[in-house]
C-alpha positions as CSV (number, residue, x, y, z in Angstrom):
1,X,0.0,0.0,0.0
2,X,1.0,3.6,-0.7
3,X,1.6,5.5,2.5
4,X,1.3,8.7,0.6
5,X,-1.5,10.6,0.6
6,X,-3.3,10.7,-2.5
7,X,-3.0,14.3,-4.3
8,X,-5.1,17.3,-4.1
9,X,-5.3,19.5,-6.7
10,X,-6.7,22.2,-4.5
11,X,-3.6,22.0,-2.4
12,X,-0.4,23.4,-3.3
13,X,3.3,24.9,-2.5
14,X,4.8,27.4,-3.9
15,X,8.5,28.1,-5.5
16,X,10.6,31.3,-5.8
17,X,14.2,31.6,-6.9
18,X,16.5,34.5,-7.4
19,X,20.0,34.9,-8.9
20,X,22.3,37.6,-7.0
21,X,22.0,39.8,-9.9
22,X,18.7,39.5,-11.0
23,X,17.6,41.0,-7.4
24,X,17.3,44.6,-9.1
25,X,15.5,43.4,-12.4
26,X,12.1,42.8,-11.5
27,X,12.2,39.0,-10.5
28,X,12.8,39.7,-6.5
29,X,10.9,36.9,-4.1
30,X,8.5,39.5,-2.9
31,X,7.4,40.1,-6.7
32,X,6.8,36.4,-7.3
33,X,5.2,35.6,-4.4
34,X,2.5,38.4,-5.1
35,X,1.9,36.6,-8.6
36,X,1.3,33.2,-7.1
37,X,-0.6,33.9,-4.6
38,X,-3.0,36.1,-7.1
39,X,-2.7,33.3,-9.5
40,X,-3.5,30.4,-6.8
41,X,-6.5,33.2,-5.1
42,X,-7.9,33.4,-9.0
43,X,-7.6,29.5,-9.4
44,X,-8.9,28.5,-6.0
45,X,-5.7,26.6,-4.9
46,X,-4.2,26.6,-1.2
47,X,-1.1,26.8,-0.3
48,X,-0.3,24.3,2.4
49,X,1.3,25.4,5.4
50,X,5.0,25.3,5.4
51,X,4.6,25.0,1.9
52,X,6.7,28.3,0.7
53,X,10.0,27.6,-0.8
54,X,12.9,29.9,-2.3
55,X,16.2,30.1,-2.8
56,X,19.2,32.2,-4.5
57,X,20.7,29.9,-7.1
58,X,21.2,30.2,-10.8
59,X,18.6,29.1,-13.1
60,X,20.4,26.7,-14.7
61,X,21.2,24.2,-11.9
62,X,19.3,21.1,-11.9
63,X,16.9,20.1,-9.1
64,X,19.2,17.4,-7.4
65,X,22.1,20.4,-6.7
66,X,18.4,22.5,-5.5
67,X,18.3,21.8,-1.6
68,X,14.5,24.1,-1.6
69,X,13.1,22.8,-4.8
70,X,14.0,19.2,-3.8
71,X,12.5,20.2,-0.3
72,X,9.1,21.2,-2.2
73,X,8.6,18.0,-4.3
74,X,9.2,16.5,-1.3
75,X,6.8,18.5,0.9
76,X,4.3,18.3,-1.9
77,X,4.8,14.4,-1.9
78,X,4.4,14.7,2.2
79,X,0.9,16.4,2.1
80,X,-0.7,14.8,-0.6
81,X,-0.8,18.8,-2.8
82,X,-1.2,18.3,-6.1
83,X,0.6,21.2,-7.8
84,X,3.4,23.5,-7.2
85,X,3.4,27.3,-7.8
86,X,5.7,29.2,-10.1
87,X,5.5,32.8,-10.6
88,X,6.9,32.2,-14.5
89,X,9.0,29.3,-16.5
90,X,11.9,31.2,-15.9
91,X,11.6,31.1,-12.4
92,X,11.1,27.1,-12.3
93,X,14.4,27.3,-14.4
94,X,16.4,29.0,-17.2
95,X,17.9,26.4,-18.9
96,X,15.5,23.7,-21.2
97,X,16.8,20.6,-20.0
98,X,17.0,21.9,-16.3
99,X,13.5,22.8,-16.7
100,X,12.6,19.1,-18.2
101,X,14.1,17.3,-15.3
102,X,12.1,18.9,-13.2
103,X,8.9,18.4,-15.1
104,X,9.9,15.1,-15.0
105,X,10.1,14.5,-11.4
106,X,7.5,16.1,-10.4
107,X,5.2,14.5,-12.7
108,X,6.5,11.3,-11.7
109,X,5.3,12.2,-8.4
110,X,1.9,13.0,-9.7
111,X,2.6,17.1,-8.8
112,X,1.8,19.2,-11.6
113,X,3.6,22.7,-12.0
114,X,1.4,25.6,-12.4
115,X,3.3,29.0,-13.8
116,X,1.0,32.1,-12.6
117,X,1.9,33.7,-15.9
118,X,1.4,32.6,-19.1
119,X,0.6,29.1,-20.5
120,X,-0.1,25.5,-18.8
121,X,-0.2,23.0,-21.2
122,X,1.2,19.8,-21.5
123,X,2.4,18.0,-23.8
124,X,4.5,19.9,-27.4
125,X,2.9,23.3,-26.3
126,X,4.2,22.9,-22.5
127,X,7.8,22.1,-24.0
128,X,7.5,25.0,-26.4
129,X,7.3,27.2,-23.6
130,X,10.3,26.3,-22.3
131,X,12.4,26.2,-25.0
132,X,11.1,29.7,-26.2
133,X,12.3,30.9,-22.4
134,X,15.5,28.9,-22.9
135,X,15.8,31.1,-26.7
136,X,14.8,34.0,-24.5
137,X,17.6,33.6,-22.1
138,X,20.4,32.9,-24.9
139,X,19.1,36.2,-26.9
140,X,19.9,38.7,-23.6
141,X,23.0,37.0,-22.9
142,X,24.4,37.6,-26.5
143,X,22.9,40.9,-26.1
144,X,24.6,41.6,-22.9
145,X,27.9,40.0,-24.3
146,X,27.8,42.4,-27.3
147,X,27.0,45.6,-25.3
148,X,30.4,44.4,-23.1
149,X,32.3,43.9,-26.4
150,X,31.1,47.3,-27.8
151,X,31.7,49.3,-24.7
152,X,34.9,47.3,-24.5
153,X,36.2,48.9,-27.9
154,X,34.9,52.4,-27.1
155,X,37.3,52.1,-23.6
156,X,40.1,50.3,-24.1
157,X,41.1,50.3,-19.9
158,X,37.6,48.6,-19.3
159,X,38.7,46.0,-21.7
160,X,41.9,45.4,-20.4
161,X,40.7,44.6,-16.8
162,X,37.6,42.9,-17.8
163,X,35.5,43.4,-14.7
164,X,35.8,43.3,-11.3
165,X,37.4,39.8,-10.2
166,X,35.9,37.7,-7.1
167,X,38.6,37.0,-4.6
168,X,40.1,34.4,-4.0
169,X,40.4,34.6,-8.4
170,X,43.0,36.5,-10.6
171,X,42.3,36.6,-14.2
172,X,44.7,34.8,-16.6
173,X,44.6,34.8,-20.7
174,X,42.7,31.4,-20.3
175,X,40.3,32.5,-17.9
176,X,39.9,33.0,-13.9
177,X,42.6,30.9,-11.8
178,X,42.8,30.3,-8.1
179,X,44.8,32.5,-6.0
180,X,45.4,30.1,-3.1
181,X,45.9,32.3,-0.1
182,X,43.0,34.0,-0.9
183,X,40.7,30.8,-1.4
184,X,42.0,29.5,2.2
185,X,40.3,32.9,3.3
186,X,37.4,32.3,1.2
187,X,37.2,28.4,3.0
188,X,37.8,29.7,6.3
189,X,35.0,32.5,6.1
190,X,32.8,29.4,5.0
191,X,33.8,26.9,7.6
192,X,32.9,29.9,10.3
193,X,29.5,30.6,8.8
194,X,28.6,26.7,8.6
195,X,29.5,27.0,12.7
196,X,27.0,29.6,13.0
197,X,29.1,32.5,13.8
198,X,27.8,36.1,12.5
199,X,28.7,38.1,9.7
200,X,30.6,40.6,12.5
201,X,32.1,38.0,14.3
202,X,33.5,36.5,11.2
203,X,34.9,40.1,9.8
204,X,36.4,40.3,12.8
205,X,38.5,36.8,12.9
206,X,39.3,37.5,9.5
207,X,40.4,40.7,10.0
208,X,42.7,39.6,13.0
209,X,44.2,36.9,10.7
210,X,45.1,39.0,7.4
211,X,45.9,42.7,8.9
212,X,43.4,44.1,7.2
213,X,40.2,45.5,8.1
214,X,37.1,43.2,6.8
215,X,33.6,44.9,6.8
216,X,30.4,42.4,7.5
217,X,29.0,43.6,4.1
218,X,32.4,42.1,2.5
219,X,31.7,38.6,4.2
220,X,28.3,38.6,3.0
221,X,29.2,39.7,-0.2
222,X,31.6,36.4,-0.2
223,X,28.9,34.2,1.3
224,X,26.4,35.4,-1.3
225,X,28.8,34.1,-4.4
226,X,28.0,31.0,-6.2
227,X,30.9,31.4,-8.1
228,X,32.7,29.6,-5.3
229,X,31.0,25.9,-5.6
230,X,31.1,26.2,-9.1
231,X,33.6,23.7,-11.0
232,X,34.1,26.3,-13.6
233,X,36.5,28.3,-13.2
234,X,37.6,26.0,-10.2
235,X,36.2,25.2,-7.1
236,X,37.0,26.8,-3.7
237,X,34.2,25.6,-1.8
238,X,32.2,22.1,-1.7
239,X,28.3,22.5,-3.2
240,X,27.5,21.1,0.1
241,X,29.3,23.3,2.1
242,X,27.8,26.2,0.5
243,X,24.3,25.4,0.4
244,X,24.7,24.4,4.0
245,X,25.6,28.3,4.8
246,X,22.7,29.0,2.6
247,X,19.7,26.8,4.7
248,X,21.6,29.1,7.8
249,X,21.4,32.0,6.5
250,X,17.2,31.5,5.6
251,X,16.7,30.2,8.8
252,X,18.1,33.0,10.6
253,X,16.0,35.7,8.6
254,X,13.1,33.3,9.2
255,X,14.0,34.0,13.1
256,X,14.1,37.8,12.6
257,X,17.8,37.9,13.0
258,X,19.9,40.5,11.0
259,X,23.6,39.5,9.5
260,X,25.2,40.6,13.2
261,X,23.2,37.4,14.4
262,X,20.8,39.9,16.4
263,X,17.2,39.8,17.0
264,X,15.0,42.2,14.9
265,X,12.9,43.7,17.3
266,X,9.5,45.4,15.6
C-alpha cells in the first residue's frame, strides 16, 4: 500500500528563486510571491502550510544540486498537494533541460507545475514554452555580451581589466585561476559561517588573521557568491558546504535575525 497521501489538486506549495543579480530586475521573491498567490486566489488553490520555498541559485542548476526545490517536491509528496506554484518558467528554471528534469520528477510524483503567468499545457505546447524561455535567455545574454564587447572597444582600460574579479580569483589569458591564499580565506569564512558564527564575528576573525580591516558587508558579499562551488573556473568551496551556509542564513532571517546574528525587534 502507498503510505502517501493521494493528491489534491486544490492543495499546493509554492516556489521562488532568485539569482544575485537579477535581485534589481524585476524577479525579487517579494514580486513572485505576489503573482502566485493572485494566481493560486484566481484559481482556488491553497497553499499548504509550510509549503513556501525559495532560494538564491542560478537558473540553470538542476533540481538534485536544489536543496528548496527538492524540499518542495518532497513537501508536496508529504501532504498529498497536487501542484506546485511558479511565478513564471523562468523562475522554475532557465535552462531547457533543467527545466525538463524537473517536469519530470514532479510528474512522476503525480505534482503538476502551475506558472501564474502565461501558458499551462502539457504535452509539445508545455515544452514549447520552455524552449522559447531557454531562446529568450540565450538572446539577452548575447545581447549583454555584445553591449560588453562594444563598450569594451569604445574604452580600451575597461577591456583590459575585464570586470571586477571575485577573490580568491585573478584573471589569466585562459580565464579565472585560483589565488590560493586567498581561497584558504574564502574556506575559512565558510567553515565559520557553517559553525553559525555572525557576519561581524566572522569580519572580525578575518580581519585579525590577514591585517586588514574586513567589513560584515564584505563577508556577505563572499557568502552570497556562487561562483565559489562552481567547477568552472575552479572550485574553492564544496556545493554542500555552501548550500549548508545558505539553509543558515534563511533560517536566521526566518527567526528575525539580522547579518550581526541579532534579533530584529518590531
Amino acid at each position: 500500500m502507498n503510505p502517501l497521501p493521494r493528491t489534491d489538486p486544490t492543495l499546493a506549495v509554492s516556489y521562488r528563486r532568485v539569482s544575485s543579480d537579477e535581485q534589481t530586475r524585476g524577479f525579487g521573491l517579494a514580486v513572485q510571491q505576489r503573482r502566485i498567490r493572485e494566481f493560486a486566489k484566481r484559481e482556488g488553490i491553497k497553499i499548504v502550510p509550510g509549503g513556501d520555498f525559495y532560494e538564491d541559485i542560478s537558473g540553470t542548476i538542476p533540481l538534485a544540486e536544489r536543496p528548496e526545490l527538492a524540499a518542495a517536491l518532497e513537501k508536496a509528496r508529504g501532504v498529498g498537494a497536487g501542484a506546485i506554484l511558479v511565478a513564471d518558467r523562468d523562475r522554475l528554471a532557465r535552462d531547457e533541460f533543467c527545466a525538463f528534469d524537473a517536469l519530470r520528477q514532479f510528474n512522476a510524483a503525480g505534482v503538476v507545475v502551475l506558472f501564474a503567468d502565461g501558458y499551462n499545457g502539457d504535452g509539445l505546447a508545455g515544452s514549447l514554452g520552455h524552449l522559447i524561455a531557454a531562446d529568450d535567455r540565450r538572446r539577452t545574454v548575447a545581447r549583454l555580451r555584445r553591449g560588453r564587447e562594444e563598450a569594451a572597444r569604445a574604452h580600451p582600460a575597461a577591456r583590459k581589466q575585464g570586470g571586477k574579479v571575485p577573490y580568491g580569483y585573478r584573471r589569466t589569458k585562459h580565464g579565472l585561476v585560483v589565488v590560493e591564499d586567498e581561497a584558504e580565506i574564502v574556506r575559512l569564512i565558510y567553515a565559520l559561517a557553517q559553525l553559525g558564527k555572525s557576519q561581524v564575528r566572522i569580519a572580525d576573525d578575518i580581519s585579525k588573521r590577514t591585517g586588514r580591516r574586513w567589513s560584515p558587508a564584505t563577508v556577505q558579499g563572499i557568502l552570497g557568491r556562487d561562483i565559489y562551488m562552481r567547477k568552472v573556473p575552479s572550485r574553492i568551496v564544496a556545493p554542500q558546504t555552501w548550500h549548508a551556509v545558505r539553509r543558515r542564513q534563511k533560517a536566521n532571517r526566518r527567526r528575525g535575525r539580522d547579518s550581526s546574528g541579532r534579533l530584529i525587534s518590531g
